[in-house]
C-alpha positions in Angstrom: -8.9 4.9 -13.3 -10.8 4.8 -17.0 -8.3 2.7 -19.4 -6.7 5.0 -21.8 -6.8 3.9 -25.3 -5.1 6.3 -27.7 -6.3 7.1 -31.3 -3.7 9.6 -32.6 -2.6 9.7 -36.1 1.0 10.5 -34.8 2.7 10.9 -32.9 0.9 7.5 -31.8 1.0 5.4 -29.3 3.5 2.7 -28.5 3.4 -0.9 -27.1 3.3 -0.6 -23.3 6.2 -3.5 -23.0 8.4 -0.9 -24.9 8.0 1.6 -22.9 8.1 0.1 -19.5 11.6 -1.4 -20.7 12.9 2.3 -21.8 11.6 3.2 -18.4 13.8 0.8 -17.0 16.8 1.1 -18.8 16.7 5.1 -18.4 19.1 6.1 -16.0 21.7 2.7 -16.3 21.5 1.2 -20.1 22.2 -2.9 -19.9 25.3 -1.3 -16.9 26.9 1.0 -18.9 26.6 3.9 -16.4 24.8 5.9 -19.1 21.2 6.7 -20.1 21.1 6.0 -24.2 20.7 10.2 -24.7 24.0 10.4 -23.0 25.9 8.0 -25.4 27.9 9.7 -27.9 26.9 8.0 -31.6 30.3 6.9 -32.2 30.4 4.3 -29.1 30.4 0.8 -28.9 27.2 1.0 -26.5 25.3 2.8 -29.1 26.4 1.0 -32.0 25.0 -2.1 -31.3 22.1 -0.8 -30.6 22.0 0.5 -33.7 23.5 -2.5 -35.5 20.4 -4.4 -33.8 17.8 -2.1 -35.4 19.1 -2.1 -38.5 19.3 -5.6 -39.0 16.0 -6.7 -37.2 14.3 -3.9 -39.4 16.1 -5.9 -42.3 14.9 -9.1 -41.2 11.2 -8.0 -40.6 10.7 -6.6 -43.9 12.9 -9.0 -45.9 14.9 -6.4 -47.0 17.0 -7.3 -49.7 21.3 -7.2 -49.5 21.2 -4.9 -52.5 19.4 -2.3 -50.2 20.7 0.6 -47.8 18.4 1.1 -44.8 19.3 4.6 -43.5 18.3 6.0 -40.4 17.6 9.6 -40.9 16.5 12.5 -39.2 13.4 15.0 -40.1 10.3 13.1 -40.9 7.9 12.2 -44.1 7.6 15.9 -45.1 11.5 16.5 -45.4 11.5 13.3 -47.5 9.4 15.1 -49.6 12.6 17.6 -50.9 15.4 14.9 -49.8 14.1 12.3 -52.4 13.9 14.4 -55.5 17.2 16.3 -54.6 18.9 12.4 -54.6 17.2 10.8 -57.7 16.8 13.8 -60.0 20.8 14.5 -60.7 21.4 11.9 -63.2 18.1 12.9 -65.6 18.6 15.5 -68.1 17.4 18.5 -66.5 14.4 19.8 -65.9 13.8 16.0 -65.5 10.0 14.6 -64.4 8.3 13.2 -61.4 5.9 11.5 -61.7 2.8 11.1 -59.5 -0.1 9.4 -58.0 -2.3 11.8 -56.2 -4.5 10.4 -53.5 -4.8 12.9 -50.5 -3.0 15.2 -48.1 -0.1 14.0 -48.1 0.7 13.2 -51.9 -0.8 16.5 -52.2 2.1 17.8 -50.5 4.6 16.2 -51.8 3.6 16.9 -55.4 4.4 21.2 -54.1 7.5 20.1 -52.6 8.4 18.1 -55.5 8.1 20.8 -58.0 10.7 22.9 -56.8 13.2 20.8 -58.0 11.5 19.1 -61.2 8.5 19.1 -63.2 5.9 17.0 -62.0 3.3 15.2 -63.8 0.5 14.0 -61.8 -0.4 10.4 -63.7 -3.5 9.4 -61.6 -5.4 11.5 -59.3 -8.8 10.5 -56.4 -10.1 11.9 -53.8 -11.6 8.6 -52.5 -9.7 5.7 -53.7 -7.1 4.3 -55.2 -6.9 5.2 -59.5 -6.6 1.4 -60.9 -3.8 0.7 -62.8 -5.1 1.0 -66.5 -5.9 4.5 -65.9 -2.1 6.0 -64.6 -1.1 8.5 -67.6 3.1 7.9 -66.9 5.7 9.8 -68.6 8.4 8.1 -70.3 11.7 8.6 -68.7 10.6 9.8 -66.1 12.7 9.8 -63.1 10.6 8.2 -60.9 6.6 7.4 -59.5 5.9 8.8 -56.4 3.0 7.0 -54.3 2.3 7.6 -50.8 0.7 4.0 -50.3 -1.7 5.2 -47.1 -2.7 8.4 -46.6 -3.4 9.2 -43.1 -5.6 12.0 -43.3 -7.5 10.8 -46.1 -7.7 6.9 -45.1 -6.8 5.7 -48.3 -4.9 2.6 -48.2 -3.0 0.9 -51.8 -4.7 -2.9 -51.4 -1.5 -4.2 -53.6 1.9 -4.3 -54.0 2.3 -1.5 -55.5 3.4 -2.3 -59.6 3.2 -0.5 -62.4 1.5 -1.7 -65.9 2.9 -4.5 -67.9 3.9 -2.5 -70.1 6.6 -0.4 -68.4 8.7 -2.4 -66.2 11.0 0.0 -66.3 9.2 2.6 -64.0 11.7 3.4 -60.4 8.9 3.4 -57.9 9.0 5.4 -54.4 6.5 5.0 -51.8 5.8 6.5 -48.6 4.9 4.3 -46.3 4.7 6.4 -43.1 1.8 5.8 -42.0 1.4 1.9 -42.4 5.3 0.3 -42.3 5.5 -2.8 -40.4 1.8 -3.3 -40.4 1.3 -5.4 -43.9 3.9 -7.2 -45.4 5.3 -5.7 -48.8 7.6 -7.0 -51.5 10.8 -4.6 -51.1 12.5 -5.9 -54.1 9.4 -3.8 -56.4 10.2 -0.3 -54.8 13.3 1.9 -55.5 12.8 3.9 -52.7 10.5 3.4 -49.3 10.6 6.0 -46.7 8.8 6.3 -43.7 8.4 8.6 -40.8 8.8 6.9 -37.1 6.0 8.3 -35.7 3.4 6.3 -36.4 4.3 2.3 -36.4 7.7 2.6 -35.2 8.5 4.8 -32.7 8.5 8.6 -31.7 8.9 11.3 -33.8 12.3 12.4 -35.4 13.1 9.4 -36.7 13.0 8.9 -40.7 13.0 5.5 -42.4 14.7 4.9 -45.7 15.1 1.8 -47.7 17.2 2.7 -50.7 18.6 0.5 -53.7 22.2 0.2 -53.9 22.1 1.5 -57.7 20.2 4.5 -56.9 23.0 6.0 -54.7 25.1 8.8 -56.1 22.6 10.4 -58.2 21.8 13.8 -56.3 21.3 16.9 -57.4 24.8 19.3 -57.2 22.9 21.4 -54.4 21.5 18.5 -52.6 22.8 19.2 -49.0 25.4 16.6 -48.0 23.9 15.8 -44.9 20.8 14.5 -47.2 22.9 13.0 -49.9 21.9 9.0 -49.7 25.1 8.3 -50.9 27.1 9.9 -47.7 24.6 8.7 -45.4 24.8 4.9 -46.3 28.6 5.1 -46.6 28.8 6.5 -43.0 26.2 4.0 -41.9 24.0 6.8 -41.3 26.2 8.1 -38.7 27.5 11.3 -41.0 25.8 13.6 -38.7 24.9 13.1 -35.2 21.7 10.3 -35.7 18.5 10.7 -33.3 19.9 8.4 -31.2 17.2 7.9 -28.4 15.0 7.8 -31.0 16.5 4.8 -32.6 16.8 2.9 -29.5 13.0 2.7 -29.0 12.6 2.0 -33.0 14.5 -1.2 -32.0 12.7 -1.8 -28.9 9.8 -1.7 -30.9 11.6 -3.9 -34.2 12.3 -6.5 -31.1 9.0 -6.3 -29.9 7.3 -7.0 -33.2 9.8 -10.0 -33.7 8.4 -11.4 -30.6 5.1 -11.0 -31.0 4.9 -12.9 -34.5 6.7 -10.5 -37.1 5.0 -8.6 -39.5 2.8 -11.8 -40.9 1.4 -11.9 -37.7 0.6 -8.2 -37.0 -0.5 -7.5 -40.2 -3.8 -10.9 -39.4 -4.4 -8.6 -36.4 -4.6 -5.2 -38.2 -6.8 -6.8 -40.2 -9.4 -8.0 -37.7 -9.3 -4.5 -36.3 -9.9 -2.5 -38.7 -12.8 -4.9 -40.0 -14.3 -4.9 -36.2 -14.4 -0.7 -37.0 -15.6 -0.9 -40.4 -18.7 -3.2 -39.5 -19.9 -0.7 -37.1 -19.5 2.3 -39.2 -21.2 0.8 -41.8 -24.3 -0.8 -39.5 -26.1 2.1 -40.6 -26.4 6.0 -42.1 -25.3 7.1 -38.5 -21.9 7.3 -39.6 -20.5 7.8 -42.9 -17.2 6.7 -44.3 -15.9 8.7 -47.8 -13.4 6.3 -49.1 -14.0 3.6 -51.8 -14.6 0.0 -49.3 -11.7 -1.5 -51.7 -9.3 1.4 -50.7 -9.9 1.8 -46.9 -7.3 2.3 -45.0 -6.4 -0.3 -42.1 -4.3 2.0 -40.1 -6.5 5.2 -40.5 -10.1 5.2 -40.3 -11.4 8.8 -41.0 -15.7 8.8 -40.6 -18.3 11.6 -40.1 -21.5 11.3 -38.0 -24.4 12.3 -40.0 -25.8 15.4 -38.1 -22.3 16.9 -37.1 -23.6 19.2 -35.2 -23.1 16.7 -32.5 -19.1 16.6 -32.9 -18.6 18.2 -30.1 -21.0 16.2 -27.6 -19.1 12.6 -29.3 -15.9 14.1 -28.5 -16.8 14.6 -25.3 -17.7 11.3 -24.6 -15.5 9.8 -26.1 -13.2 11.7 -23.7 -14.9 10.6 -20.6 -14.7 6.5 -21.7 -10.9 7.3 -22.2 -11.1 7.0 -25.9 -8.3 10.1 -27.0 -7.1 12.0 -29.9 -10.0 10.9 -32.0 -10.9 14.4 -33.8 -10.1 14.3 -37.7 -7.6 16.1 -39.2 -8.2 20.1 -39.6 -8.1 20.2 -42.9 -11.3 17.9 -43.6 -12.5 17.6 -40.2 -15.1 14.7 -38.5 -13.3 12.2 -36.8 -10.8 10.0 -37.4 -9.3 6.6 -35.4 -5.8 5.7 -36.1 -5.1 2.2 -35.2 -1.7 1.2 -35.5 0.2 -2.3 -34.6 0.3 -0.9 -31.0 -3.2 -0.7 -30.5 -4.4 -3.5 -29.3 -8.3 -4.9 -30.5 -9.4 -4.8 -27.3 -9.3 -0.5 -27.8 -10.7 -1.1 -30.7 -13.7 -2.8 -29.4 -14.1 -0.1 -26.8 -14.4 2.2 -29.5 -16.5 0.0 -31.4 -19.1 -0.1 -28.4 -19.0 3.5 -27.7 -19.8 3.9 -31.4 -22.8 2.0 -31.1 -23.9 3.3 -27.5 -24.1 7.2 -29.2 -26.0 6.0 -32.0 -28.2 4.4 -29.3 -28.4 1.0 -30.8 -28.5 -2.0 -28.9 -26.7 -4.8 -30.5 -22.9 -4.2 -30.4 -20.8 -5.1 -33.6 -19.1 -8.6 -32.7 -16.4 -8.7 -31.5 -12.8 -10.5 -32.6 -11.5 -13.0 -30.4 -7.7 -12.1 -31.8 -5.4 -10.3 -28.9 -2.9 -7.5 -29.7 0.2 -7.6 -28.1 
């Protein structure tokens, strides 16, 4: 049987040790009699597994004390209306949001946003990352909104995301989605980080947020209560019925990253990957690549072969060597490889040979003697 290596942007794939343990434990969790989607929310079973995500997501990012992590349902889109809807309520109204525009999925939540606020869009690319000096903010607004990797553009923040010198006082929220757990990141420099499951943590459903303790109890009067920040983290995200099975795996997958290294370690892998890609794409005019080389994403590599008439025929192929889900995004089409913590190199050097078998060349890209998990 042809290995199966699977390139989708999300829902992705997920380390094989994971899911051979949910396997296991799916009829009979660790004796309890019960499967985990039988457990009601509100038991002891279930509360320590979700006492045991929450704190090894805590440890793996260094999450401060004076932060909530909530586990919440929906995904990055519904973030898009849930964030404004908690941070807007305490700004004189209509209050401002401000933005930095870098693809799809900024693009969206700059629509989403304006429903509740005006928005002001601060720095905008289509193929990189705006530097610093160049971000227009508004003063008082109520918050910068970055998505720090954009999946369907492959556009990656290289930093830390700050803010100039000259206005510390900026609240920043980022959406990580699409490339949490894979780098490490300074918590303490974000108000808000939010990120959808599906990608680097587990299957879809599942929304991360990591919230500063001050920034609680400022919702909008209409925010829902079920989305008020605020009521979540004071019911320890249990104020509604929590995806449950889907925060079993996210801590399958938390204990999985702890021992395998941590997010140090995965993040020196990621970036052997995506640099084993990158070399190939860039051998020659082949294939093209549309993003700036100091904003490329690590997680999602979007490129286009020259005479795309032959989509189809790589596709194809692709197929055949077991190389799935590697079609780009509808909306700007090509190809695209996502290549998240759970992919392991030696995928990506199968992809990386294929590459260079269609574009008939005859010394492969080296390869990285590094080993996923």
């Amino acid at each position: 049987m042809t290995h199966i290596y699977n390139f989708s942007a999300g829902p992705a794939v997920l380390p094989k040790e994971v899911l051979a343990q949910a396997a296991a434990e799916m009829l009979d969790w660790h004796g309890s009699g019960m499967s985990v989607m039988e457990m009601s929310h509100r038991g002891p079973e279930f509360i320590s597994i979700y006492k045991a995500a929450e704190r090894d997501l805590r440890e793996l990012l260094a999450v401060p004390d004076n932060y909530k992590i909530l586990f919440m349902q929906g995904g990055g889109l519904s973030q898009n209306a849930i964030i404004p809807l908690n941070l807007v309520g305490h700004k004189p109204q209509p209050a401002t949001i401000d933005f930095i525009h870098t693809g799809s999925w900024s693009g969206k939540s700059i629509k989403e946003a304006a429903k509740y606020a005006n928005v002001n869009i601060a720095a905008s690319s289509a193929t990189g990352v705006p530097p610093q000096s160049e971000w227009k903010l508004t003063p008082g607004a109520a918050y910068l909104h970055m998505c720090t990797n954009e999946t369907i553009d492959g556009i990656e923040f290289d930093f830390d995301a700050g803010v100039p010198a000259a206005r510390p006082d900026v609240l920043l929220v980022a959406d990580m989605s699409s490339h949490i757990l894979s780098r490490r990141i300074d918590v303490s420099k974000y108000g808000v980080i939010f990120a959808g499951a599906q990608k680097n943590i587990g299957p879809a459903g599942v929304t991360i947020v990591i919230v500063r303790e001050d920034l609680l109890g400022k919702a909008l009067p209409a925010c829902p209560s079920a989305f008020d920040f605020k009521l979540v983290a004071d019911n320890d995200s249990m104020y509604n019925t929590p995806p449950t099975y889907g925060i079993y795996i996210a801590g399958l997958v938390f204990q999985w990253l702890k021992k395998n290294g941590g997010v140090a370690a995965m993040e020196k892998v990621n970036i052997a990957k995506a640099e084993l890609l990158y070399k190939a794409l860039d051998v020659d005019d082949f294939y093209q690549t549309r993003v700036a080389k100091e904003s490329r994403s690590r997680m999602n590599i979007p490129f286009y072969l020259q005479d795309e008439s032959r989509n189809e025929e790589f596709l194809a192929g692709a197929k055949a060597r077991g190389l799935l889900q590697l079609k780009g995004h509808k909306s700007v089409g090509g190809m695209r490889a996502s290549i998240y913590n759970a992919m392991p190199i030696e995928g990506v050097q199968a992809l990386v040979d294929y590459l260079n078998e269609f574009a008939g060349r005859t010394a492969p890209a080296a390869s990285n003697d590094l080993k996923t998990p």
